[in-house]
Structure formats: structure tokens, C-alpha cells
C-alpha positions in Angstrom: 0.3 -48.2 79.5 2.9 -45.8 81.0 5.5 -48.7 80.2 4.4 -49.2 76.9 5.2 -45.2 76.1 8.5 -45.3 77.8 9.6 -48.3 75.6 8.5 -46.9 72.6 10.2 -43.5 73.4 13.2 -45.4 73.8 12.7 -47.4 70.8 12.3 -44.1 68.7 15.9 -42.6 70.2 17.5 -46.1 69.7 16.6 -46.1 65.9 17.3 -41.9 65.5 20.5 -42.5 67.2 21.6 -46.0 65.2 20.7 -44.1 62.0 22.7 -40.6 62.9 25.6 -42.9 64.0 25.5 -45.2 60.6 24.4 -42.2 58.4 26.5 -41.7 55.2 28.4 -38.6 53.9 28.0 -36.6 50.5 29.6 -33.2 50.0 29.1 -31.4 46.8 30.4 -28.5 45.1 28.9 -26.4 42.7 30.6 -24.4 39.7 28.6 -21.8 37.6 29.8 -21.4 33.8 33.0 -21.2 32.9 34.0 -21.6 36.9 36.3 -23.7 39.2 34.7 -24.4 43.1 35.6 -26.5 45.8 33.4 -28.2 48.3 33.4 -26.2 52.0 33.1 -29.6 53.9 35.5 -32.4 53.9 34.6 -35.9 54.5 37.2 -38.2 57.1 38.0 -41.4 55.6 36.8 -44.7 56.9 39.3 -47.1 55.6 36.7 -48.1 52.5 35.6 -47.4 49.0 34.2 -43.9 48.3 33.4 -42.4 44.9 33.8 -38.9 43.4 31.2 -38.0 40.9 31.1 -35.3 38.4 28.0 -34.3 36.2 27.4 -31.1 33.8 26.0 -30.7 30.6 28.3 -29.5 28.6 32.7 -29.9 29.1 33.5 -29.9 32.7 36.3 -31.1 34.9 36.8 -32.3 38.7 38.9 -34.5 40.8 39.1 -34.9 44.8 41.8 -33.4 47.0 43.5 -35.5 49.7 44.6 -34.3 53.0 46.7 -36.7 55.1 49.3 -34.0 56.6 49.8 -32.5 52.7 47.7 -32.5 50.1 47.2 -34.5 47.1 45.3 -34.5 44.1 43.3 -37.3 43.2 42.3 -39.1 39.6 41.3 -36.4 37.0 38.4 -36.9 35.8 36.8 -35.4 32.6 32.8 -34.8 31.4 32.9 -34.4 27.4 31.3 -31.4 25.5 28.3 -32.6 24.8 27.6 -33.4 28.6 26.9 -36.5 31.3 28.0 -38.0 34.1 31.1 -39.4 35.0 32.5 -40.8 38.3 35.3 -43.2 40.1 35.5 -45.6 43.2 38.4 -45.1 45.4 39.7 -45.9 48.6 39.5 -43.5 51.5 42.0 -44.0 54.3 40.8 -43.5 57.8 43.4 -41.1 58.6 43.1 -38.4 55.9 39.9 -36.2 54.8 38.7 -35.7 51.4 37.2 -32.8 49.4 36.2 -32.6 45.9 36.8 -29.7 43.2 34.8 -29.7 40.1 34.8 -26.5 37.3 33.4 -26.2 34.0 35.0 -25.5 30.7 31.1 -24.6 28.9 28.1 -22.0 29.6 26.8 -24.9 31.6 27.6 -25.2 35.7 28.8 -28.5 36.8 28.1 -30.3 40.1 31.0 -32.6 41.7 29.9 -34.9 44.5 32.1 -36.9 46.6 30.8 -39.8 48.7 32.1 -41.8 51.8 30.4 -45.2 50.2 28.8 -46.3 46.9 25.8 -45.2 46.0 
């Protein structure tokens, strides 16, 4: 019985450490009316596809910000007035980190999301 415990205590680390070490990244940022914010976390490039998404509803803005020794600005991308989602898959190199800025151009807040995969 005593084995039986210590195997499935194992098995239980095993899985919580395979899923921490294979867990995906999302950082968001959040931009109330008529506002401009960047996320606070950055997300390290894995040498795949990530996408940024942007959603408000009403006009809003938002791109993603490389960092690979300078920074550079990524596609800009563009919600129309009468609101929705829009987003774009793009290839994050291993050696930079990635952030996402989003603002909105209405009396709505908008919400940019940049991911390290597809969702």
C-alpha cells in the first residue's frame, strides 16, 4: 500500500511538473477609453508562430513590440468603430521577447492579447 502512495505521489509531481514545463504564455494589456497601455510582462520567443489579438467595442488600435537588442514595432493592427475582434499569426524568434500595446480611439476600453502559440 505504502508503494502504491509513493507512486502516485510521484505520478501527481510528474504530470504538475510536465504541464508547468509545457504550459503556454498569454500577456494582455488593458486600455480604458480613449487610452494607450502596454502589457507589464513580455513573453521570450520560441522560434514558432504566435499571435497578437486585439478586441474592443468600439475603434481601437494595438500592435506588438519586439525586443531583440532594439526595439521594433510589429504589424498594426486596427478594430473598426463599430467594434470586434481582430488578430494576426506571426513568428516569434527564440532570441527576442515580445510585448503587446493596444489603445482605444472610442468611450469603449480595448483589450490586446499576445500569445506564444495559436489558440
Amino acid at each position: 500500500m505504502r508503494k502504491l502512495k509513493v507512486f502516485g505521489l510521484g505520478l501527481l509531481m510528474f504530470t504538475m511538473v510536465a504541464g508547468i514545463a509545457s504550459a503556454d504564455t498569454m500577456v494582455m494589456a488593458y486600455a480604458s477609453a480613449g487610452k494607450q497601455a502596454q502589457s507589464e510582462q513580455h513573453i521570450n520567443g520560441q522560434n514558432k508562430m504566435g499571435r497578437i489579438q486585439i478586441n474592443a467595442s468600439g475603434s481601437a488600435y494595438g500592435y506588438y513590440t519586439k525586443h531583440c537588442g532594439t526595439a521594433e514595432l510589429g504589424e498594426f493592427l486596427t478594430v473598426p468603430s463599430d467594434g470586434g475582434t481582430v488578430s494576426r499569426d506571426f513568428y516569434m524568434s527564440s532570441n527576442c521577447t515580445y510585448s503587446v500595446v493596444v489603445g482605444s480611439d472610442s468611450s469603449f476600453p480595448a483589450v490586446g492579447r499576445l500569445y506564444d502559440y495559436i489558440p
